[in-house]
N, C-alpha and C positions, 0 to 999 in steps of 0.2 A: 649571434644576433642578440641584440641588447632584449632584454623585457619591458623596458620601461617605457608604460604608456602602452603597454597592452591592454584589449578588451578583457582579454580572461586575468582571472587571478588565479594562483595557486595555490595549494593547498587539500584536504581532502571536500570531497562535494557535501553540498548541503545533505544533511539526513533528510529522509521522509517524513512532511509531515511541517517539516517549519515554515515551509512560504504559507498555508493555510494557518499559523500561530500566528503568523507575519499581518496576513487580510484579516483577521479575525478584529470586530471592532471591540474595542476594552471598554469604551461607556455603554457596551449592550449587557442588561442587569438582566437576572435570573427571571426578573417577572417579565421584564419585556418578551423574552423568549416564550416562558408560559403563554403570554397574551398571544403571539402569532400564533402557535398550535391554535387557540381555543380559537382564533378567527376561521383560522383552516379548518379546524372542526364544524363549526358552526355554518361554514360556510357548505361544506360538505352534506351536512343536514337539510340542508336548503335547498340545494340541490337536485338529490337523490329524497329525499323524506316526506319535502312538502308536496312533489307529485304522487307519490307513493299513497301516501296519507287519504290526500285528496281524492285519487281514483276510489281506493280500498272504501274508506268512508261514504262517498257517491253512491257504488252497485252495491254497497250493504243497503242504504235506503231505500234506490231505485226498485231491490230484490223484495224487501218487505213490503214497500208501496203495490208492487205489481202483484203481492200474495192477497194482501188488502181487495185488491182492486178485481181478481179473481175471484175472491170469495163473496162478496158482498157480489158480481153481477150472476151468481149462482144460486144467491139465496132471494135475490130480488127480483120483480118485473111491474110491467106498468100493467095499469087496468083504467076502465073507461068509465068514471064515475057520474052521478050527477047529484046537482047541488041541491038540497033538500032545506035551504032558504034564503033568498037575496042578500050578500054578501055586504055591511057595512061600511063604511069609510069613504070621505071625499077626495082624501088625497089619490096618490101615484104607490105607495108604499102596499105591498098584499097585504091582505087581512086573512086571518083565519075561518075558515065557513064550513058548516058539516054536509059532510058527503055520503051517499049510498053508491052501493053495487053488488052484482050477483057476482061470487066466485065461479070458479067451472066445476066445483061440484054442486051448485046453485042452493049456496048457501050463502042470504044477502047479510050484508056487514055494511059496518055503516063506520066513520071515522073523520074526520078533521083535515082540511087539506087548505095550503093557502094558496089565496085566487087574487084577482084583481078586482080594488072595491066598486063595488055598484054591479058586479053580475049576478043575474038575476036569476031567480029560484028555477029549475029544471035544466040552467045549463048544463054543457058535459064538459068533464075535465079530464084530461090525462092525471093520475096518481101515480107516483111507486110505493108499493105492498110488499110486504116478509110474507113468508111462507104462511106463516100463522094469519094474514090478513089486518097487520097490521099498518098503518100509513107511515113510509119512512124517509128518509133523503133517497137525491139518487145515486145510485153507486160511484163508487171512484174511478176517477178513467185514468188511461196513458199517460195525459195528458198532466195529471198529478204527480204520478209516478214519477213522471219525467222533471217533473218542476221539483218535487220532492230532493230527488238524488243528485240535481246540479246546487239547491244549498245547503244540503247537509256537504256535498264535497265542495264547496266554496269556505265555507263554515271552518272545517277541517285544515285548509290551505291555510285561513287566517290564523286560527289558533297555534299551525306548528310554527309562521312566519312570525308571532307576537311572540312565543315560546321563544324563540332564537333569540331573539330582538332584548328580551329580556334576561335570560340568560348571561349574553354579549355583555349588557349594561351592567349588572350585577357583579360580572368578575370585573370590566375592567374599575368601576368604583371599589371595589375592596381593595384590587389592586394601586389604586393609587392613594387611597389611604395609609397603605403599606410603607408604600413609596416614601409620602409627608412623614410618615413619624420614622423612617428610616435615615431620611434628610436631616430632622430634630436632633435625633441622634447622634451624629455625627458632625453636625454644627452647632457643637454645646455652647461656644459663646455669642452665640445670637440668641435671641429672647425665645426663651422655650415660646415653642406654638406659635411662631412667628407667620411660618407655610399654612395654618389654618386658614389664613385670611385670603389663600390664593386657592384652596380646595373647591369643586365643585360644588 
């Protein structure tokens, strides 16, 4: 039986390794390769890193918020003052007015609390007071905590996803700087720095 015009050809078989020489594309340049990894890295980052980031960053805040917020409602309490002289101002805006009251070891202190203007001398006010009897904000609640540790970990997210972003941009402009004067190079008789006017 004739061969000719058979599917197979003779001869020994291809070695290993040539039909992937064969696929391989020949205009893909060393940087282009570099540039994939770094996308897959970057992208990997992004990923796994800016969740990572973002939690980790959060319950550190939320944990120091809620130490905050622990301590100051330990060292603090309110007490039942009264206004010791009719409180100034026409507007909406509190004004500052002085206050008395007796501790529980009945020992009266007197201190600064702001009210709403136009209340008049002998009202009562709730205050919060330190330990020491002094007039102070009122403690920090949950509610901070909690607001606290969603933008410190939003914060966090942004910064590793602008990290990336610039990172990305960074290598591929070097890279294609590379690129243009590798071009120049190699195309000496075109007008050096011809490719500049095409650069980013």
């Amino acid at each position: 039986m004739s061969t000719q015009g058979s599917p197979y050809t003779s001869g020994p078989p291809p070695r290993r390794g040539d039909h992937a020489a064969k696929g391989r594309n020949s205009l893909r340049r060393a940087s282009d390769t570099f540039e994939c990894w770094m996308r897959r890295v970057l992208m990997v980052v992004l990923v796994l890193g800016l969740p990572a980031a973002a939690v980790s960053a959060g319950l550190t805040a939320y944990e120091s918020s809620m130490h905050t917020v622990r301590t100051q409602a330990a060292e603090r309490h309110q007490v039942t003052a009264r206004l010791t002289s009719t409180a100034g101002g026409g507007d909406w805006v509190k004004r500052p007015a002085p206050v008395r009251w007796t501790d529980p070891n009945g020992v009266v202190r007197t201190g600064t609390a702001l009210v709403k203007p136009g209340t008049p001398k002998g009202s009562t006010v709730r205050v919060w007071v330190t330990r020491d009897g002094k007039v102070t904000k009122p403690p920090a609640t949950t509610f901070n905590a909690t607001t606290s540790g969603w933008l410190v970990g939003a914060m966090a997210a942004f910064g590793v996803g602008a990290g990336s972003y610039a990172v990305g941009a960074g290598v591929r402009l070097i890279l294609d700087r590379r690129r243009y004067a590798q071009w120049d190079a190699e195309w000496g008789l075109v007008e050096p720095g011809w490719s500049a006017r095409f650069r980013p």
